[in-house]
MIFINU-658143 format. One line per 2 residues: number of its first residue (from 1); for each residue x negated, y, z of C-alpha. Coordinates in steps of 0.2 Angstrom, whole numbers. Example, Ala and Ser with C-alpha at 12.3 -4.5 7.8 and 13.67 -1.06 7.14 Angstrom:
1	-62/-22/39 ~ -68/-5/36
***
This chain:
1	203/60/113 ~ 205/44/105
3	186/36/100 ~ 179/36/82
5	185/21/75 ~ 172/11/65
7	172/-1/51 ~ 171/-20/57
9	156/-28/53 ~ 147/-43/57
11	131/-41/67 ~ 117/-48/80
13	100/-50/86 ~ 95/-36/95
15	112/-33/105 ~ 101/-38/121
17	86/-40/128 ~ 76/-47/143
19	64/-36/152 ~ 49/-40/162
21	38/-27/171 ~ 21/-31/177
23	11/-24/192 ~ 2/-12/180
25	18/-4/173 ~ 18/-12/157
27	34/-20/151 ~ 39/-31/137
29	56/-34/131 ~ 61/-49/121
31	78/-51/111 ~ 88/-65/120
33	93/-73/103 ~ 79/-83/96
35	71/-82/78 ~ 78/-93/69
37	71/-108/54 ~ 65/-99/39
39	56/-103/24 ~ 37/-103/24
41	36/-93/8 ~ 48/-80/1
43	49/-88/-18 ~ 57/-103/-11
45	72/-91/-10 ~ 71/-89/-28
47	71/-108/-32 ~ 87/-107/-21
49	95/-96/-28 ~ 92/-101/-43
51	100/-117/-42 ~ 115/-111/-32
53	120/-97/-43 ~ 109/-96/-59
55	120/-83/-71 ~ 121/-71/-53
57	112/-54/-56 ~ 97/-52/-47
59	91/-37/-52 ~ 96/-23/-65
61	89/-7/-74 ~ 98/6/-86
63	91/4/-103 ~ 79/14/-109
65	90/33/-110 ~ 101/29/-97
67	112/15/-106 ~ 122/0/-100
69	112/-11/-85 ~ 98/-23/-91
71	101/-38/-81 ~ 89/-53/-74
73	98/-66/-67 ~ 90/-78/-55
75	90/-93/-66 ~ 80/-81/-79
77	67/-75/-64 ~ 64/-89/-61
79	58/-92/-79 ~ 50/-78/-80
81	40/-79/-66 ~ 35/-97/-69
83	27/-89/-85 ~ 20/-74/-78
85	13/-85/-64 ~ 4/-95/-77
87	-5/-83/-86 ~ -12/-76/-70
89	-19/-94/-66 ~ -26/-94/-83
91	-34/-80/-81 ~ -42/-87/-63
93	-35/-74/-52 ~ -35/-72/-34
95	-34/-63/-16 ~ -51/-60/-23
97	-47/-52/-39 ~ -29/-46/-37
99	-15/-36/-49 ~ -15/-18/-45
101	3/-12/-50 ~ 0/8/-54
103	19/12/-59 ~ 34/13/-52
105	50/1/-49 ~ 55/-6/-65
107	60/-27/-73 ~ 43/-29/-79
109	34/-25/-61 ~ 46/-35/-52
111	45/-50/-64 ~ 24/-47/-62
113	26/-46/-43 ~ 37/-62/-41
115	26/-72/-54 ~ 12/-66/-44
117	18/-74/-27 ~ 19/-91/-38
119	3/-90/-43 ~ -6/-86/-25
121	-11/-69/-30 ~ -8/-55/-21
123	-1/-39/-30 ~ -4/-21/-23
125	7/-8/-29 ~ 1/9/-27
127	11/25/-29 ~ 12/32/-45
129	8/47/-38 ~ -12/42/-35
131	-13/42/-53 ~ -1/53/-62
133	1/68/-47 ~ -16/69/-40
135	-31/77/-49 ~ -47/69/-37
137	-41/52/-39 ~ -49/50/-23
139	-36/37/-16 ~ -35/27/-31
141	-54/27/-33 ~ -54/21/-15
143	-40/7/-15 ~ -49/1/-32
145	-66/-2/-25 ~ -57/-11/-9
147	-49/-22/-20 ~ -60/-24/-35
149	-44/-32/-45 ~ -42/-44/-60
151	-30/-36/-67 ~ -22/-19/-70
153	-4/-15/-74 ~ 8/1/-81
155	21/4/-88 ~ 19/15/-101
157	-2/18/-107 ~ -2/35/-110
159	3/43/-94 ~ -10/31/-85
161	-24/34/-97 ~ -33/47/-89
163	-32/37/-72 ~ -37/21/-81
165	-51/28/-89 ~ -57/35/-74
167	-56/23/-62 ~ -55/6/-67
169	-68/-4/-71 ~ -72/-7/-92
171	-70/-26/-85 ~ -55/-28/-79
173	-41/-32/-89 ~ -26/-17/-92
175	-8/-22/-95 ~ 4/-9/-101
177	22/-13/-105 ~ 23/0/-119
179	10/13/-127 ~ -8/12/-127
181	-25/15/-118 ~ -35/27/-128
183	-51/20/-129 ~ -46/4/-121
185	-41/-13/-125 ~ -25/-19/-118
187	-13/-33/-117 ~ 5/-32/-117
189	16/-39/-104 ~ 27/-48/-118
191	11/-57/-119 ~ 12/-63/-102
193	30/-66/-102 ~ 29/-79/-117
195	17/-91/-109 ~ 22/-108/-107
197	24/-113/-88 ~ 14/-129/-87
199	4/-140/-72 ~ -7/-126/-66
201	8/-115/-59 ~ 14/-130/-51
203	-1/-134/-42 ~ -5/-115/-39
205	13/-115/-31 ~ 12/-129/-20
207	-6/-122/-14 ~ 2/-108/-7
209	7/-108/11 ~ 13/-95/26
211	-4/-90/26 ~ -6/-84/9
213	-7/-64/6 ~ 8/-61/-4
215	4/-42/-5 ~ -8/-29/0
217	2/-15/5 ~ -8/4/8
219	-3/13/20 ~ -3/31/16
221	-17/38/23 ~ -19/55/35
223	-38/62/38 ~ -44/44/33
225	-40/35/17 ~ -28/21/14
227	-31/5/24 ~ -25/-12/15
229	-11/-23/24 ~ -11/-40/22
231	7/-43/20 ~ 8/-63/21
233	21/-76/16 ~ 24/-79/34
235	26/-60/38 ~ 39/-58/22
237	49/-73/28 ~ 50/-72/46
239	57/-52/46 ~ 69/-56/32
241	76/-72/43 ~ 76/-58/57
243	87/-43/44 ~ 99/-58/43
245	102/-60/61 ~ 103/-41/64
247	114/-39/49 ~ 124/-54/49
249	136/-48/37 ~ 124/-53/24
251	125/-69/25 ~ 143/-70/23
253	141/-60/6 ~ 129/-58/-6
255	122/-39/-2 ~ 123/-27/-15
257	110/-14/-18 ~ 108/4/-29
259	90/7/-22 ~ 78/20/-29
261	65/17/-12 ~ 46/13/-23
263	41/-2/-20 ~ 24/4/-16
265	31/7/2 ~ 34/-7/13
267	52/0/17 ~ 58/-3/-4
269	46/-16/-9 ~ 47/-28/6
271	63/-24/18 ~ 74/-18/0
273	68/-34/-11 ~ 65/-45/0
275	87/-41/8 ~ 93/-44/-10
277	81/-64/-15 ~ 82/-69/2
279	102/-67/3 ~ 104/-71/-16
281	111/-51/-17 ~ 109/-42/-34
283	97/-25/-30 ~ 101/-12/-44
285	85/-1/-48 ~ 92/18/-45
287	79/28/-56 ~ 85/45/-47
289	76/54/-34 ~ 81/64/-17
291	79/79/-22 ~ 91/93/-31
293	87/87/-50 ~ 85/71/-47
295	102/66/-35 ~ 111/68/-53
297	103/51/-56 ~ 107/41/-42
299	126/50/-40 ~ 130/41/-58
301	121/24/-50 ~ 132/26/-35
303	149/30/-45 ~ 146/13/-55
305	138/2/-41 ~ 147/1/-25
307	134/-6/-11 ~ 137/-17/2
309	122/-8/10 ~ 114/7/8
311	95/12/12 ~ 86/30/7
313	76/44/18 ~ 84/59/26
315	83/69/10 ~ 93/57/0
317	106/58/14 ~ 108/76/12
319	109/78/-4 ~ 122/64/-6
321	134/72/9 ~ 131/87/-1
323	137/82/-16 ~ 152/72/-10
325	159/87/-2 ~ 166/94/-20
327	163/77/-28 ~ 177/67/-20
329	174/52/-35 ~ 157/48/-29
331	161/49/-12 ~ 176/34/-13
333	163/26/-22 ~ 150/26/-10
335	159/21/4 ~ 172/8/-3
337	166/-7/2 ~ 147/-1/11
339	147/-11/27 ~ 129/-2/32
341	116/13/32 ~ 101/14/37
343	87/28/34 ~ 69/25/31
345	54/36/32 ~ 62/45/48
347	79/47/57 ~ 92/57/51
349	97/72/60 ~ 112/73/72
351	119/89/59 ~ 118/74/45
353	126/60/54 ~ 140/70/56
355	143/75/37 ~ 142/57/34
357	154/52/48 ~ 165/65/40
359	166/59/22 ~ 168/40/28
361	182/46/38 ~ 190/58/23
363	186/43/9 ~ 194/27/21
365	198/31/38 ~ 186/25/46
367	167/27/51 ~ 151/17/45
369	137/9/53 ~ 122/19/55
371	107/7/58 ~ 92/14/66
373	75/7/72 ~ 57/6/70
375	46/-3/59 ~ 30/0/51
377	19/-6/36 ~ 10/-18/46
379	24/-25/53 ~ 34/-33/35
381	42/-18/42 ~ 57/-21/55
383	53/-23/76 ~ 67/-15/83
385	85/-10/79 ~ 99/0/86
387	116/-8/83 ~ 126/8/94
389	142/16/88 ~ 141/29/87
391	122/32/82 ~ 110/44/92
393	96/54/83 ~ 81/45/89
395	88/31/95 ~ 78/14/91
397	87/0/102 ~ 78/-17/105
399	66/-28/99 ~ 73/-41/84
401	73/-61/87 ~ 56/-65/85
403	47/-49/90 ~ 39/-46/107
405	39/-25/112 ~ 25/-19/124
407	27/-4/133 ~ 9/3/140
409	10/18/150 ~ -3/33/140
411	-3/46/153 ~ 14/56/152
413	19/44/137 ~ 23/26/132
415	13/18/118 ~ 26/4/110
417	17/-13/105 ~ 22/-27/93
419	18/-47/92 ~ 27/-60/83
421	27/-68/66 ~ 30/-54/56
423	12/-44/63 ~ -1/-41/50
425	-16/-52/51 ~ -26/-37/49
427	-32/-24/35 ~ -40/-32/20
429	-60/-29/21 ~ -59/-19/36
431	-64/-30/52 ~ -70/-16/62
433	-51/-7/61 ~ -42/-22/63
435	-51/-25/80 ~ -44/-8/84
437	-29/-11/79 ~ -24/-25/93
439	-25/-25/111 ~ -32/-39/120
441	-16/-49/120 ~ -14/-47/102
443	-1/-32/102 ~ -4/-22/87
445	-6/-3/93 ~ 7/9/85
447	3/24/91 ~ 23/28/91
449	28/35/109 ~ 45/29/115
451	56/33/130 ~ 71/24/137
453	88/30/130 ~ 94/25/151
455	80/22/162 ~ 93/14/174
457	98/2/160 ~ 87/-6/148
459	99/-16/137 ~ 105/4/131
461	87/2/121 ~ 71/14/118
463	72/30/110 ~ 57/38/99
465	47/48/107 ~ 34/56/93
467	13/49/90 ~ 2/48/104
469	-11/57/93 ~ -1/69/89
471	3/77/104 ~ -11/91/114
473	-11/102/128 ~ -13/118/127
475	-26/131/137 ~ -14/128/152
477	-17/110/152 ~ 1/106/150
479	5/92/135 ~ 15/99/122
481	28/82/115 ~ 26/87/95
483	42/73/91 ~ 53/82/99
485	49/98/95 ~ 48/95/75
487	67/86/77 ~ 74/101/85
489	65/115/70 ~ 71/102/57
491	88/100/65 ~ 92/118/68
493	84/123/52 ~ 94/109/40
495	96/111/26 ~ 84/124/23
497	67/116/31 ~ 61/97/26
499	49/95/40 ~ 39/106/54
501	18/104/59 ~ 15/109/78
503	0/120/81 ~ -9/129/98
505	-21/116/102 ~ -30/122/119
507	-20/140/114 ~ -9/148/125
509	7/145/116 ~ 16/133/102
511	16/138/87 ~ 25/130/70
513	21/130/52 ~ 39/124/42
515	39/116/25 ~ 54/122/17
517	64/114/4 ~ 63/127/-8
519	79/120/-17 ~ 89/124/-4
521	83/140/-2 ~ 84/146/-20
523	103/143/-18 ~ 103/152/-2
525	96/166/-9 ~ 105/162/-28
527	90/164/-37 ~ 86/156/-53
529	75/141/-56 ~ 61/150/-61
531	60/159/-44 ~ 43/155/-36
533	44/150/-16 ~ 34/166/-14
535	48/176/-21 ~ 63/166/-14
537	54/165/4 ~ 52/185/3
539	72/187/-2 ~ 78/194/15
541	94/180/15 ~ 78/168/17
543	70/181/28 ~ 85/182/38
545	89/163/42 ~ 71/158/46
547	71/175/59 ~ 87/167/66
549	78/150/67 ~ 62/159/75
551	73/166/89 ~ 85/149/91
553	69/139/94 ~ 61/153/106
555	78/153/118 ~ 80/135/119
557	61/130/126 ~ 60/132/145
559	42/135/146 ~ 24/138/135
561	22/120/132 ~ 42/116/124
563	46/135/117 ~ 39/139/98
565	30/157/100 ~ 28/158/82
567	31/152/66 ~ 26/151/48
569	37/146/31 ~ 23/139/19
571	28/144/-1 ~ 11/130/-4
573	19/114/-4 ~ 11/99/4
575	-2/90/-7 ~ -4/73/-11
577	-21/73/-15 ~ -26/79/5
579	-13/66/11 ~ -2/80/16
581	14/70/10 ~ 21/54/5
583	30/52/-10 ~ 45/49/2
585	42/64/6 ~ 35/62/25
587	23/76/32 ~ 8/72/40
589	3/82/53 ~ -14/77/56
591	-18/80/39 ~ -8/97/37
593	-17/102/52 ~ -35/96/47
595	-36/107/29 ~ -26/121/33
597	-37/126/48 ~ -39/143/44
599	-21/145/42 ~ -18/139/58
601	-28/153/65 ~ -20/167/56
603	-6/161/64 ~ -12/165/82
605	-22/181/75 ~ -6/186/67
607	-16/189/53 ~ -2/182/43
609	10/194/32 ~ 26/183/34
611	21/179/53 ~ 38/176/60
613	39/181/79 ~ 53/177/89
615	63/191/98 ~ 58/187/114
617	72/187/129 ~ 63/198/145
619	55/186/158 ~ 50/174/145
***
C-alpha cells in the first residue's frame, strides 16, 4: 500500500532536538535550531507593514446584517491606532488602570487593543460570556477588582447594561460602540477614533519596551477564580518569531485567516492576531460558532475566504467534515489553497483526523498538514509542536526554538516544564501563585503529564499524557490516568459525546459522567428543536448507542483502574458560572467534579434512574 501522500509545505523548528538526562531522572530537550532576531514589541510589525504594503487588508468584518466585508488596511490601523493610543494617554491610563474589553472580536476591539499597545496600556479582554451568560457575575466581579481599570469597553450598551451596572465602578469611564448604558454616562468610540495623534503617543510609544504588559490575559478558572497573565511584549514577539520558524510557509506568503477563535483566549487573541501583524496576513473575523446553528455562519466565511491556514477546536472540526460530506462547494473551498491545520483547546480525535484526510484527498488529491502541540495561556501560547505525517492523536512533538522543556518524574507520571522568552513573568497581583508557579530553576509548572511517543528515540517527540491533578487512585491503591481514559469515551462516543469527567476517587471502580452534544443527538434520535435533552436522552436510539458505548468502554479496560464500571449522560449542560466550561467549549473536570458531588455518589449508589451499567463479560 502506497503512503498518504501530503501537500508540500515549507516547515522547521521543532524537527529535532537535543536531550539531556540528569542523575535524578529529569530531562530537558532543547530544539536544535536557534530562536531567531525578533522585534522587542509586536506594534513595530504594524509600522512595518504599514510602510511595505499600506492599501493590504489586515483585518475584515461582515457589515452589520451579514453584508460585504468591512476592511482596515494596515496603513488605516496604523492611523487608527495612533489616535486611539492618544486618547488613552490623555486620559492617563496605565498597567495601573487598564481597558477591560467585555465583548467579543469585532474592528472597534481590535483597533482598541492595538491603540492600546502604543499607548503602554495593557487591555484585558474577557469573555463575553462573564457578562452576558452568567447570572453571579462572580468572575467578572473578580477580574474587575484585580484590575481596578480606567476604562471600560462594549460593543453595543444595552446587552452589557446589567453587567456594567452591577459591576463596574460609577468612576470608571464605559465605552460602547453603539447603544447606551441606562443610567450611565458613556463615550462613544467614534470619539476616540477622531483624536488627533500628537507628541504624547509618540513619547508613550517609544517608552514601551519588551518588558511592558501588553495584555492581561484570565485564565479560565476551575475550583479557584481566574488568575491574571501577564502577557508581555517580549512574550508576544518572541512565540510569533518561533510560529514563523515552525510554520515557515508564512513567510513566503502573507497567511490568510477566516478565524472566529475570541480573543479573550490566548489561542485567538495572541497565537491568531498575533500570525496575521506579524507576517503582514489579512485575518478575517468569522462571526459563526462551532456548533450546529452557528457552523451556517462560518460555512459562508469559508465558501468566500479561502485560508492559507486554518485554526478552530475539535467542535468546529466536526462540524466542518460534517458539512462538507454533502456540501462539496465548501469543501473545494476550504482546502484549495490551506497549507495547515491546527486544533486548539484539545486534540482532535483519531475518527476526525480521518474525515478530514478524507475530504482533502476527495477535494485535491492530496492530504493536509495537521499541526499539533501544547501551549498554554502563560506561555504567549506555543512550546511544543508536532510536525509528523501523518498526525497522531495526542501527539505534541518538541520543544520550538527558544523554549527549553523539562521533564520531572511525578511518581508514575511526567510533569512537562517550560523556560524561555516567551514564559509569563507571573500573574498580575498575585505573588504568592506566581512563586508556585516556577520551580527552582525557573521552569514554569504545567501540571500537563506527557509520555514519550518512542522511549527508545527521542527525536519521535512527547505525547500528552492528561493533568497530574487530575489523576487518583482508587481504594486499591492503583492510579487511574483520566487523559486517556476521557480520549478513548470521546473517541468512541464521536459524534454524540463532547467530552467525559472521571470519577471513583478512593472507590472500587471507575466511573464516567459524559457531556453530550445534545445536537447531535436530537438528529440521532430525529427529534425536533424543541426536544429537551431530558426527552432526547430518554429516546431509546439515544439509550441504545450510549448502552453500546457503556459496554465498548467496559471490554476494552484490562483492569479496575483503566475499565469504566459505569456511566452517566448529563441532560444539565456544563455551567459557566461554576467554571464547568469554557466558551471554547472545554470541560473542566475538577470543577464538574467539585459541585456535582452528590451526583457523583449516586453514581456509585446506583441511585441514578438513567445509571448506565455495562454488560459485563464473565471474569471481569
Amino acid at each position: 500500500m502506497n503512503p498518504a501522500r501530503y501537500r508540500e509545505v515549507r516547515v522547521g523548528g521543532c524537527l529535532d532536538a537535543t536531550l539531556e538526562t540528569r542523575a535524578d531522572g529529569t530531562q530537558v530537550l532543547r530544539s536544535v535550531e536557534p530562536l531567531a532576531d525578533h522585534p522587542e514589541r509586536i506594534t513595530d510589525r504594524l509600522v512595518h507593514w504599514a510602510a511595505v504594503a499600506p492599501e493590504r487588508t489586515f483585518v475584515a468584518r461582515r457589515a452589520p446584517g451579514g453584508g460585504d466585508w468591512v476592511r482596515v488596511t494596515y496603513g488605516d490601523m496604523l492611523q487608527r491606532a495612533l489616535a486611539v493610543g492618544q486618547a488613552l494617554v490623555d486620559r492617563g491610563l496605565s498597567a495601573e488602570r487598564p481597558v477591560v474589553i467585555l465583548s467579543d472580536n469585532d474592528l472597534e476591539h481590535l483597533t482598541l487593543a492595538i491603540g492600546a499597545l502604543f499607548a503602554g496600556v495593557p487591555t484585558a479582554p474577557v469573555s463575553a460570556a462573564y457578562s452576558l451568560v452568567a447570572q453571579d457575575y462572580a468572575k467578572l466581579r473578580h477580574i474587575l477588582a484585580t484590575l481596578q481599570p480606567g476604562l471600560v469597553f462594549a460593543s453595543q450598551g444595552e446587552p452589557f447594561a446589567r453587567a456594567i451596572g452591577e459591576c463596574v465602578a460609577s468612576d470608571v469611564e464605559v465605552v460602547v460602540t453603539h447603544g447606551q448604558v441606562p443610567g450611565r454616562t458613556t463615550t462613544r468610540f467614534d470619539a476616540l477614533r477622531v483624536t488627533a495623534a500628537g507628541a504624547g503617543i509618540q513619547a508613550a510609544h517609544e517608552r514601551v519596551g519588551p518588558d511592558t504588559v501588553a495584555k492581561f490575559m484570565f485564565t479560565s478558572g476551575s475550583t479557584k477564580l481566574p488568575k491574571g497573565v501577564m502577557i508581555t511584549q517580549r512574550m508576544w514577539c518572541a512565540n510569533q518569531q518561533t510560529i514563523r520558524q515552525v510554520l515557515a510557509f508564512m513567510a513566503d506568503e502573507p497567511p490568510v485567516l477566516v478565524d472566529w477563535l475570541p480573543w479573550n483566549h490566548v489561542f485567538g487573541g495572541v497565537h491568531n492576531v498575533g500570525i496575521a501583524l506579524y507576517n503582514g496576513g489579512t485575518l478575517y473575523i468569522d462571526e459563526g460558532k462551532p456548533t450546529a446553528k452557528g457552523i451556517a455562519e462560518t460555512i459562508r466565511n469559508l465558501k468566500d475566504v479561502s485560508p492559507t491556514v486554518y485554526f478552530n477546536v475539535p467542535k468546529g472540526f466536526d462540524e466542518l467534515c460534517s458539512a462538507m460530506t454533502h456540501d462539496t462547494a465548501l469543501r473545494d473551498a476550504l482546502f484549495s489553497r490551506v497549507q495547515a491545520f491546527e486544533c486548539a483547546g484539545a486534540g482532535l480525535s483519531q475518527g476526525s483526523l480521518d474525515m478530514l484526510d478524507a475530504h482533502a484527498e476527495a477535494a485535491v488529491g492530496e492530504r493536509i498538514k495537521l499541526i499539533t502541540g501544547l501551549g498554554m495561556t502563560e506561555t504567549a501560547p506555543t512550546c511544543m509542536h508536532s510536525l509528523a505525517d501523518p498526525c497522531r492523536a495526542g501527539l505534541i512533538g518538541l520543544p520550538v526554538p527558544g523554549v527549553e522543556v523539562k521533564l520531572v518524574p511525578m511518581g508514575d507520571k511526567t510533569e512537562v516544564r517550560f523556560r524561555g522568552p516567551n514564559v509569563m513573568p507571573g500573574y498580575w497581583r498575585e505573588p504568592e501563585l506566581t512563586r508556585e508557579a516556577f520551580d527552582e530553576e525557573g521552569y514554569y509548572r504545567t501540571g500537563d503529564a506527557v509520555k514519550w511517543a518512542d522511549p527508545a528515540d527521542h527525536r519521535q517527540g512527547l505525547m500528552f499524557d492528561g493533568r497530574i491533578a487530575e489523576d487518583f487512585k482508587l481504594s486499591t491503591g492503583t492510579f487511574v490516568s483520566v487523559g486517556p481514559m476521557k480520549a478513548r469515551i470521546v473517541g468512541a462516543g464521536e459524534p454524540l459525546v463532547q467530552d467525559a469527567v472521571i470519577c471513583g476517587i478512593n472507590g472500587d471502580e471507575v466511573g464516567a459522567l459524559v457531556f453530550p452534544r445534545i445536537e447531535e443527538c436530537r438528529r440521532v434520535a430525529r427529534l425536533p428543536d424543541a426536544a429537551t435533552a431530558a426527552e432526547v436522552l430518554a429516546h431509546p436510539r439515544l439509550r441504545e448507542r450510549f448502552q453500546h458505548l457503556a459496554d465498548s468502554q467496559w471490554h476494552a479496560g484490562t483492569g479496575s483502574a483503566n475499565r469504566v464500571a459505569r456511566m452517566h449522560v448529563l441532560a444539565e449542560p456544563p455551567s459557566i458560572d461554576k467554571g464547568e466550561v469554557t466558551d471554547k467549549g472545554s470541560i473542566n473536570q475538577r470543577a464538574v467534579l467539585t459541585h456535582r458531588a452528590g451526583l457523583v455518589a449516586a453514581l456509585f449508589d446506583g441511585s441514578i434512574d438513567a445509571l448506565l451499567l455495562p454488560n459485563r463479560l464473565p471474569g471481569k
